[in-house]
N, CA, C and O of each residue as an XYZ file, in Angstrom:
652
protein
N      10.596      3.846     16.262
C       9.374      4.274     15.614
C       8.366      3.132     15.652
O       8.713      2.042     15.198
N       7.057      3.307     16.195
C       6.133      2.543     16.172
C       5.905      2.049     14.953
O       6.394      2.871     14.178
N       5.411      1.122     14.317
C       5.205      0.388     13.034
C       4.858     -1.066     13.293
O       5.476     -1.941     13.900
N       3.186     -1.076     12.383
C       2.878     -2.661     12.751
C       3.112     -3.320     10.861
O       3.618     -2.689      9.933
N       2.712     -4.309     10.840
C       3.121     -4.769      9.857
C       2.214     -6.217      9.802
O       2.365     -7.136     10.608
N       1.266     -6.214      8.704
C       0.615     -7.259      8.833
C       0.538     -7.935      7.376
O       0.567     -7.296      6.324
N       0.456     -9.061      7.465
C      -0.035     -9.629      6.082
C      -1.737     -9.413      5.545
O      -2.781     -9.501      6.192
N      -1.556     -9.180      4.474
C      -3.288     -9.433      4.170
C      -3.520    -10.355      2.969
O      -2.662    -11.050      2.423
N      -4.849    -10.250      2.634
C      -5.325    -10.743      1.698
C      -6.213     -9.906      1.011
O      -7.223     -9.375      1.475
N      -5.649     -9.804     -0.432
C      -6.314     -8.632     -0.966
C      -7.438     -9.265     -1.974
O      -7.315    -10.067     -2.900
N      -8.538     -8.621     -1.458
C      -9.830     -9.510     -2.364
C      -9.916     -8.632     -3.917
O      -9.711     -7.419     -3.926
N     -10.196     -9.293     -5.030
C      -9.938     -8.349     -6.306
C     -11.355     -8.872     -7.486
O     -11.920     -9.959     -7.363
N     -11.588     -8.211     -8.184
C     -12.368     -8.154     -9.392
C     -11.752     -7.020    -10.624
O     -11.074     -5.994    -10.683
N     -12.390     -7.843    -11.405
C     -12.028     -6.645    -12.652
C     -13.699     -6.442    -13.015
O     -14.559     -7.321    -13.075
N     -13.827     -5.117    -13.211
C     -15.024     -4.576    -13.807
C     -14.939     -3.922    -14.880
O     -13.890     -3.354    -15.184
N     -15.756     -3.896    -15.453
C     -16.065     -2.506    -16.701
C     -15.672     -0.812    -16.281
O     -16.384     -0.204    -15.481
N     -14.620     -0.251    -16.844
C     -14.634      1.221    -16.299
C     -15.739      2.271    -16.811
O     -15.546      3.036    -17.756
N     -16.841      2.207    -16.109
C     -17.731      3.095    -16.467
C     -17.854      3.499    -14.609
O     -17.270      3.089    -13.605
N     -19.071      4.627    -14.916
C     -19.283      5.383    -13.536
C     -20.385      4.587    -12.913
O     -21.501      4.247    -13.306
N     -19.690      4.397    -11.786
C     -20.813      3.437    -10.502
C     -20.304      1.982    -10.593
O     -20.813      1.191     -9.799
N     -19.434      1.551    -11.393
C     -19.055      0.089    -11.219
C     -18.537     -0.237     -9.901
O     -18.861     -1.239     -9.264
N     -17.429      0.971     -9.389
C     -16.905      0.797     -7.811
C     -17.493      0.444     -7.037
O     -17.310     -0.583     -6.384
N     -18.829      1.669     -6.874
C     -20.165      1.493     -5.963
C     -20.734      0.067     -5.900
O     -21.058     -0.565     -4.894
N     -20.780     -0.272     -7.082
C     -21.741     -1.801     -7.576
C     -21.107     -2.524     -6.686
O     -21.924     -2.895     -5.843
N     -19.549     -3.089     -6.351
C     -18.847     -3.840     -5.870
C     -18.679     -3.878     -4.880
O     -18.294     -4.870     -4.262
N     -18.972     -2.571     -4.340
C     -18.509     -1.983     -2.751
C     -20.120     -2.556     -1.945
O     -19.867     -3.078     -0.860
N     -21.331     -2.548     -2.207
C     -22.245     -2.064     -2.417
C     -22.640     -3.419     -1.172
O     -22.891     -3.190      0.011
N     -22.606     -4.891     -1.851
C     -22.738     -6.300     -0.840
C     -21.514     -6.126      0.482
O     -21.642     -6.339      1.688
N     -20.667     -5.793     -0.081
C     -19.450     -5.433      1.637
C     -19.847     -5.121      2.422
O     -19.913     -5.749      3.479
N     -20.505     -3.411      2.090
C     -21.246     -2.613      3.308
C     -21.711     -2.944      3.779
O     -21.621     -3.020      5.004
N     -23.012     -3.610      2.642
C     -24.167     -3.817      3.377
C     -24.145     -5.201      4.594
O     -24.847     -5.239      5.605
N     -23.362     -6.034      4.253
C     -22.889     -7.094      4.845
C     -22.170     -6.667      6.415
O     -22.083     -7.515      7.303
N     -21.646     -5.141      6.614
C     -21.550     -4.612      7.811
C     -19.638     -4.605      8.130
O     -19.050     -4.288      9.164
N     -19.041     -5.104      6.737
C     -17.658     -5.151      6.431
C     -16.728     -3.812      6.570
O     -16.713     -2.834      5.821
N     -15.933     -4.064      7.786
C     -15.187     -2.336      7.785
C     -13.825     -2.737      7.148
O     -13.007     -3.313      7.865
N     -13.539     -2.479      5.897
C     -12.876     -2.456      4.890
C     -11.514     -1.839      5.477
O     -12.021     -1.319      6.471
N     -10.174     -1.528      5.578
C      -8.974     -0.903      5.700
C      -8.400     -0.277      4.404
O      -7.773      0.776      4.295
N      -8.774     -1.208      3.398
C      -7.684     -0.527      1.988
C      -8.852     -1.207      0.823
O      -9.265     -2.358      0.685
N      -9.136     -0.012      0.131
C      -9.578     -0.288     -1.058
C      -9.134      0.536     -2.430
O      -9.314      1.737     -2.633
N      -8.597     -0.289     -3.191
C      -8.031      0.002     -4.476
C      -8.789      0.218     -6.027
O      -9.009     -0.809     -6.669
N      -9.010      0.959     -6.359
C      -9.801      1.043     -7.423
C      -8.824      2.031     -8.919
O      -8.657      3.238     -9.091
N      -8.462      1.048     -9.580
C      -8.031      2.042    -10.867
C      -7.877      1.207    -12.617
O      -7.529      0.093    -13.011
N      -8.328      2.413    -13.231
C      -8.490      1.604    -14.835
C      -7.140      0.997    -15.342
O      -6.011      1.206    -14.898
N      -7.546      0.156    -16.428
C      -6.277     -0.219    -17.184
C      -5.974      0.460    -17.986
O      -6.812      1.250    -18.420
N      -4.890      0.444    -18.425
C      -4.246      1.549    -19.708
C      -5.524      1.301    -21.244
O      -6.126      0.240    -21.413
N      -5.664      2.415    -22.081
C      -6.475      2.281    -23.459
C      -5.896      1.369    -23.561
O      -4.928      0.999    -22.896
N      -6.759      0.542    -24.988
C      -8.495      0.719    -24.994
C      -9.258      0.047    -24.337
O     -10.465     -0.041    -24.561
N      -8.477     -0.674    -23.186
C      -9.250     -1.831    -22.746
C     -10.796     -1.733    -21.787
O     -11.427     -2.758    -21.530
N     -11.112     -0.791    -21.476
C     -12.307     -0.180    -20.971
C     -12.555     -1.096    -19.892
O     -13.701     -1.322    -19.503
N     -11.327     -1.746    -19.287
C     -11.267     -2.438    -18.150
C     -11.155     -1.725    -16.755
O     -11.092     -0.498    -16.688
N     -11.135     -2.433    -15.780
C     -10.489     -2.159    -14.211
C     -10.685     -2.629    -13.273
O     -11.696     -3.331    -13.257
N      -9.958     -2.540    -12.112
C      -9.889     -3.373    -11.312
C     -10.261     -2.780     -9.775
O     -10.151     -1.567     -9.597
N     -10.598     -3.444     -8.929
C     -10.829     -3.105     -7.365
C     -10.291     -4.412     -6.746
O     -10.408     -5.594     -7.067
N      -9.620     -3.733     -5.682
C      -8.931     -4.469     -4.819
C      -9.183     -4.344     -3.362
O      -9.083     -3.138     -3.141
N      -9.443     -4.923     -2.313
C     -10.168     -4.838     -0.845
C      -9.616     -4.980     -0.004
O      -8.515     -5.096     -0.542
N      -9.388     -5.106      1.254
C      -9.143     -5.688      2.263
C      -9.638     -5.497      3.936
O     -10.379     -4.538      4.153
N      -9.372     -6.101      4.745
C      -9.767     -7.372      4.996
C     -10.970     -8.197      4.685
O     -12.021     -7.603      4.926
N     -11.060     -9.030      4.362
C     -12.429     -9.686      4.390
C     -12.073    -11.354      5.091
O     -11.270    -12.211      4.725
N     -12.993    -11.328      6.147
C     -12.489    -12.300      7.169
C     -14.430    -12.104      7.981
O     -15.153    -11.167      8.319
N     -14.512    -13.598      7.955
C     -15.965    -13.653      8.729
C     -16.614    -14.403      7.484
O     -16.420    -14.108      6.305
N     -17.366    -15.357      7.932
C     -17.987    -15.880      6.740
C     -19.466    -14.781      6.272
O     -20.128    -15.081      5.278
N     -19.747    -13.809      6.938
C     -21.222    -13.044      6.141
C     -20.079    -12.239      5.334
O     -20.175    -12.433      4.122
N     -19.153    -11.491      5.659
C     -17.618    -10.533      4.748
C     -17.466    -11.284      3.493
O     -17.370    -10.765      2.381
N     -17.443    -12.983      3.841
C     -16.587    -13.417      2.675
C     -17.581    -13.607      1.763
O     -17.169    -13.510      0.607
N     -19.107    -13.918      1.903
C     -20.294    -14.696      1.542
C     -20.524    -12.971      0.981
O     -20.259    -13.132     -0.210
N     -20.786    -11.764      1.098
C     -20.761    -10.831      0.695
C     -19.731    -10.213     -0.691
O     -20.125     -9.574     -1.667
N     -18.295    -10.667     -0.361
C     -17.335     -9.904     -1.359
C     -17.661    -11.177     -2.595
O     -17.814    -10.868     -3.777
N     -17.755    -13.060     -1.960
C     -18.368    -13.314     -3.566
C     -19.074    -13.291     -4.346
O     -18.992    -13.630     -5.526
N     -20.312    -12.650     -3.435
C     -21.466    -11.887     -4.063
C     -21.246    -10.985     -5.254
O     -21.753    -11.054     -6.374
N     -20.352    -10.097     -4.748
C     -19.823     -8.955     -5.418
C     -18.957     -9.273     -6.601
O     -18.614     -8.529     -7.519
N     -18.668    -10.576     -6.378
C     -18.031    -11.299     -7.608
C     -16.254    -11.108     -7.420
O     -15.482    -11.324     -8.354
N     -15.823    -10.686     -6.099
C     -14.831    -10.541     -5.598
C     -14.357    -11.836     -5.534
O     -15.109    -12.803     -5.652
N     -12.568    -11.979     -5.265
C     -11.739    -13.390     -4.833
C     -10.276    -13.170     -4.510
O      -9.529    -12.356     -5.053
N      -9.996    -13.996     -3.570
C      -8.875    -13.668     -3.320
C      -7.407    -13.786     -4.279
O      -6.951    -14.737     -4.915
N      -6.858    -12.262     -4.057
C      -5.858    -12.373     -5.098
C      -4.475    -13.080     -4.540
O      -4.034    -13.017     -3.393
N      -3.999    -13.666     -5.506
C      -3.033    -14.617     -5.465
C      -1.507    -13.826     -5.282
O      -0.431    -14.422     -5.341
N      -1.645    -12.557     -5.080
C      -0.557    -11.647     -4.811
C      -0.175    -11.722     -3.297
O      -1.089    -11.721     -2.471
N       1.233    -11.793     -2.856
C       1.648    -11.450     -1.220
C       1.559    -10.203     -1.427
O       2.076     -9.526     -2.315
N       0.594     -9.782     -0.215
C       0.731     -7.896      0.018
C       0.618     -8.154      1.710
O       0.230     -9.154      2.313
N       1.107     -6.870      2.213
C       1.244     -6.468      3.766
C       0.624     -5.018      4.023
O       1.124     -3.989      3.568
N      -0.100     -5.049      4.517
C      -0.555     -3.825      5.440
C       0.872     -2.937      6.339
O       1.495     -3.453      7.267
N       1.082     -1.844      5.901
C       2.300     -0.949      6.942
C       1.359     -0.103      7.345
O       0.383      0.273      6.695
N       1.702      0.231      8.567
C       1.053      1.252      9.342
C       2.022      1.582     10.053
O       2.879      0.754     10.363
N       2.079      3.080     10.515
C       3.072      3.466     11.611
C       3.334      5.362     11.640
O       2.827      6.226     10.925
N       4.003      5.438     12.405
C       4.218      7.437     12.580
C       5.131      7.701     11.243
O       6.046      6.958     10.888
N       4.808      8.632     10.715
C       5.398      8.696      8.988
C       6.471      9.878      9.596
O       6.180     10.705     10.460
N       7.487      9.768      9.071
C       9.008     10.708      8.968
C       9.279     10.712      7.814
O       8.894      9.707      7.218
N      10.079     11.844      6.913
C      10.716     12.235      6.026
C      11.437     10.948      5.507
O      12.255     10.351      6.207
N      11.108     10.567      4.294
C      12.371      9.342      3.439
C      12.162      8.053      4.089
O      13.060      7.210      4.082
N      10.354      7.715      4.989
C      10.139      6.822      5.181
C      10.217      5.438      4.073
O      10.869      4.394      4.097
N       8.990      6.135      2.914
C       9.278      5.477      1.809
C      10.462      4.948      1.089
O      10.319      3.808      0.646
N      11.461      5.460      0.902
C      12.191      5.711      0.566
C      13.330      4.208      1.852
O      13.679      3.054      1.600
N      13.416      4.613      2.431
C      14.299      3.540      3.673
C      13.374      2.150      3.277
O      14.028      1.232      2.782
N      11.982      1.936      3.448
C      11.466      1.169      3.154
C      12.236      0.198      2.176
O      12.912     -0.792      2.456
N      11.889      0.867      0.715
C      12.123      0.358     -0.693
C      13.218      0.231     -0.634
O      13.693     -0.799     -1.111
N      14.109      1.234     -0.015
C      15.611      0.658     -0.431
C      15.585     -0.816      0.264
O      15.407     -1.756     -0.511
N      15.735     -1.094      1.573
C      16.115     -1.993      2.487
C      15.254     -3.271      1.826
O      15.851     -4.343      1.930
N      14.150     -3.323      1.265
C      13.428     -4.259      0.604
C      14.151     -4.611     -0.678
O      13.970     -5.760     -1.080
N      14.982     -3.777     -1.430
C      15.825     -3.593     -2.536
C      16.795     -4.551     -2.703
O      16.708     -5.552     -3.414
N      18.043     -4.091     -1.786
C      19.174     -4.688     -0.776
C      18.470     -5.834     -0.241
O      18.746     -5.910      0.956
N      17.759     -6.669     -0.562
C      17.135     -7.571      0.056
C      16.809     -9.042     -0.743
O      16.644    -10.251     -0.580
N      16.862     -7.757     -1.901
C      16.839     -8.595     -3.018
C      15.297     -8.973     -3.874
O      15.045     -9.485     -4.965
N      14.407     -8.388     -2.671
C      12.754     -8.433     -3.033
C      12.349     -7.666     -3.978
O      12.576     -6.457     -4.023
N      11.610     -8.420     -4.951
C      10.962     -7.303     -6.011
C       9.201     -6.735     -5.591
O       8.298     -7.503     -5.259
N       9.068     -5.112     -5.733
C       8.026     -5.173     -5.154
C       6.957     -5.029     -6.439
O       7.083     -4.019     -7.133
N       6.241     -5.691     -6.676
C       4.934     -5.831     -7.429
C       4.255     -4.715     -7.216
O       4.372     -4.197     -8.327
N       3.672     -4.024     -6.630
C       3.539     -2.993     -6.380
C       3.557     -1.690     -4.996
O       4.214     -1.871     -3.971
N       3.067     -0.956     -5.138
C       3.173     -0.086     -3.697
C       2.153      0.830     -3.379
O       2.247      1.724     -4.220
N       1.348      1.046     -2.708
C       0.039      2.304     -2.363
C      -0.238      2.484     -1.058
O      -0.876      1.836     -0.228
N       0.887      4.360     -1.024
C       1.404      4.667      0.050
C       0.495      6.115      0.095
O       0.025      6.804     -0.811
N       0.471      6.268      1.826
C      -0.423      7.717      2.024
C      -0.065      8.536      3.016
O       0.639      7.544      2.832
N       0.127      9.070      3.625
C       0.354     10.015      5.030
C      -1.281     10.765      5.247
O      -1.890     11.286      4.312
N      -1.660     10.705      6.277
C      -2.725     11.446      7.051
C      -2.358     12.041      8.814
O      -2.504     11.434      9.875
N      -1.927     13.221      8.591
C      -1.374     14.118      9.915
C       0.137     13.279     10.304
O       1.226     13.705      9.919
N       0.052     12.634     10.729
C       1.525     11.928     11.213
C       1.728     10.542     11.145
O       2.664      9.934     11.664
N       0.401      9.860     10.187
C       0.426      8.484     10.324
C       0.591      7.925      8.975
O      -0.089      8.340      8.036
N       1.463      7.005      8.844
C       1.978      6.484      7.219
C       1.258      5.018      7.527
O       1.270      4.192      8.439
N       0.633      5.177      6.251
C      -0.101      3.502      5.898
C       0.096      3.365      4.292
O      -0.137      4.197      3.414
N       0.575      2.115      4.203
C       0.936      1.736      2.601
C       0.569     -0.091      2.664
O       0.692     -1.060      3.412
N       0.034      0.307      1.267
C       0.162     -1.894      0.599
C       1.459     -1.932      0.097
O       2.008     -1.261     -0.777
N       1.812     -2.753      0.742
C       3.215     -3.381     -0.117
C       2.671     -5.022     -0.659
O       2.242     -5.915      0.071
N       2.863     -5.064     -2.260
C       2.564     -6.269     -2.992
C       3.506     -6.564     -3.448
O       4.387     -5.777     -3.794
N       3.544     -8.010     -3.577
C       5.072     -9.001     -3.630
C       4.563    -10.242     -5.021
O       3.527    -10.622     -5.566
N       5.515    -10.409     -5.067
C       5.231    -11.816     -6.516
C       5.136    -12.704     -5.646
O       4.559    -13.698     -6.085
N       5.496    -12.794     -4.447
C       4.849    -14.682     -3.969
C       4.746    -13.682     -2.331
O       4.935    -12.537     -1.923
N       4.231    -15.308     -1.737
C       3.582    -14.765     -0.504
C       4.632    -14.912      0.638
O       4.504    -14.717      1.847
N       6.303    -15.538     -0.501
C       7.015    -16.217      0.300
C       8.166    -14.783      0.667
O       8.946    -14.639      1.608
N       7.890    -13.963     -0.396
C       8.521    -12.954     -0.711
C       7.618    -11.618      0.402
O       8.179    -10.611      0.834
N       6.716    -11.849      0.556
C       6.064    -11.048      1.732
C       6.571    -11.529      2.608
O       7.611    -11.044      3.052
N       6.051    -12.550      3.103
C       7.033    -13.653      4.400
C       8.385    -12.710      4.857
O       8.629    -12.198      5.949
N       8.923    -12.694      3.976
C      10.340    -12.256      3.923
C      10.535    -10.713      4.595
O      11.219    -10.482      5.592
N       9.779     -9.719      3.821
C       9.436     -8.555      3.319
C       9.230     -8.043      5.205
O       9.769     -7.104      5.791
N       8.340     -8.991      5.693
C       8.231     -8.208      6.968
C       9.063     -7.822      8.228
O       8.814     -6.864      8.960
N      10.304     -8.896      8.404
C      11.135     -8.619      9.570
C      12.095     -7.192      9.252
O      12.582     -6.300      9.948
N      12.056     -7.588      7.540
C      12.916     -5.973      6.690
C      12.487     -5.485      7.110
O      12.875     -5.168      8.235
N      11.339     -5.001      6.600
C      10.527     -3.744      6.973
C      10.342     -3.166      7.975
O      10.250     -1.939      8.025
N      10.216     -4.246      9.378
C       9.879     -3.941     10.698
C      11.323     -3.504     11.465
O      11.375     -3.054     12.609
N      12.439     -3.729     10.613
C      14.181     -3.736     11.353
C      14.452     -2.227     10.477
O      15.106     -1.303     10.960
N      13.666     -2.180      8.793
C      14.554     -0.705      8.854
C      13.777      0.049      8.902
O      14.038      1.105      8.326
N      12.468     -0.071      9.575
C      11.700      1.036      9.885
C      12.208      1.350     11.171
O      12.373      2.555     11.361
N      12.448      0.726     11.935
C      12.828      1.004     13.947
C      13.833      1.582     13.227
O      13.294      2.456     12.548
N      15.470      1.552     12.929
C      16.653      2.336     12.342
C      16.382      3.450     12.825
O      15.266      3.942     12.663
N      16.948      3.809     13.227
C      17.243      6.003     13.309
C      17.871      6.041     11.821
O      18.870      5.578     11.270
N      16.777      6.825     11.465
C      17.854      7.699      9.782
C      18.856      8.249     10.224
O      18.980      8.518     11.419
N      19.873      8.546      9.196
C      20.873      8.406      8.984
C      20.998     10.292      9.707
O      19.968     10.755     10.197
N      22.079     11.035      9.687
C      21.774     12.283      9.939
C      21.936     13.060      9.203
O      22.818     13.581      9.886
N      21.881     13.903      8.054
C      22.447     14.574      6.965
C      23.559     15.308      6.863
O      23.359     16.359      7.472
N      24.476     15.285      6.467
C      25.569     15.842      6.442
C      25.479     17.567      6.578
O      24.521     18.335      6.665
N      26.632     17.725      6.556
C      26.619     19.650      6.101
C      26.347     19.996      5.182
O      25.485     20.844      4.949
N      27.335     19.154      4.060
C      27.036     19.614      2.856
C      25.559     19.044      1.976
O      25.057     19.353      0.896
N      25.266     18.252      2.859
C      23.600     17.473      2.623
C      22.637     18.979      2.686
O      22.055     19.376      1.676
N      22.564     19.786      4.108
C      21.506     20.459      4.664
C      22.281     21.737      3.961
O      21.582     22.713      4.236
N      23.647     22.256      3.013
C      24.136     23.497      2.616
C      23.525     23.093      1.060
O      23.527     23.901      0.131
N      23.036     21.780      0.960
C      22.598     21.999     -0.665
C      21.541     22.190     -0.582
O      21.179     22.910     -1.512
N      20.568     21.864      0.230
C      18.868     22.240      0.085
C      18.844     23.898      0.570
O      17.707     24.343      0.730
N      19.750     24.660      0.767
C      19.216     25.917      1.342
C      19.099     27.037     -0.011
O      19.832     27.059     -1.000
N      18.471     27.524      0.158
C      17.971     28.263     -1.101
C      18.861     29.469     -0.949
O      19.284     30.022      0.066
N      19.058     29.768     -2.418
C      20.129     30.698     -2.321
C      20.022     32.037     -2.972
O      19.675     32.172     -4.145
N      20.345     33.070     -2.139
C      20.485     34.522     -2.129
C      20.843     35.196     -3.154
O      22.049     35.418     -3.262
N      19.904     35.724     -4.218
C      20.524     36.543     -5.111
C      21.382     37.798     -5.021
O      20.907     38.788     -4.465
N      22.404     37.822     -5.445
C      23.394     38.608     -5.451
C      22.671     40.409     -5.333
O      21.903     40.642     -6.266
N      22.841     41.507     -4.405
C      22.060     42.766     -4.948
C      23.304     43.170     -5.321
O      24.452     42.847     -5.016
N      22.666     44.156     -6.241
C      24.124     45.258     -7.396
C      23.668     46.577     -7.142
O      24.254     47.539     -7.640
């Protein structure tokens, strides 16, 4: 299975959660001519009327001279860019094999669009991303496993009895 695997750097701010703060932030990137890959935007739990946006790539000094405009900086989190052809229990093979690995993941923001899986994987150090990628790139190639009989006789939906 095709799958690239890159490190990034995720640029971050915390803003006020009101409507148009995203825009406000996004607003010097664009215009700066920045084609963005992953942008993260979500509140903090009550009452804190906080939140956060998170970016990536920003690389080029008018990109970078733009996101500190925006009052953006680079976050001190290891995260990786996954990209690749998405199959059934991708996620899932991922996290485990990162698991068994012993890596804790800080967080995860995963998507499918037609046949293509792209996710952030965020790590507590950057040493722990480091790590994170030959996993990722060894149990993503893997052929899944094949499901048993009694695997594919439990998902089949079953026939009500007629009387």
């Amino acid at each position: 299975m095709a799958i690239s695997v890159k490190k990034i750097t995720l640029w971050r701010r915390e803003i006020d959660d009101r409507p148009g703060s995203l825009a406000q932030v996004l607003a010097p990137v664009a215009d700066a001519g920045t084609s963005l890959r992953v942008v993260m935007g979500y509140r903090y739990p009550e009452p804190s009327g906080k939140a956060a946006v998170e970016l990536a790539p920003v690389t080029g000094r008018k990109a970078t001279a733009a996101a500190q405009a925006a009052g953006l900086s680079p976050a001190s989190i290891g995260a990786l860019l996954v990209e690749g052809d998405d199959r059934p229990g991708l996620g899932r093979t991922l996290a485990g094999a990162l698991g068994e690995a012993g890596i804790n993941l800080h967080f995860l923001m995963a998507l499918v669009s037609g046949r293509r899986y792209a996710s952030v994987f965020g790590f507590g150090s950057d040493a722990d991303a480091d790590r994170a990628v030959s996993i990722i790139k060894k149990s993503a190639a893997a052929k899944p496993a094949r499901r048993t009989a009694a695997a594919k006789k439990s998902r089949r939906p079953t026939r009500s009895k007629r009387r």
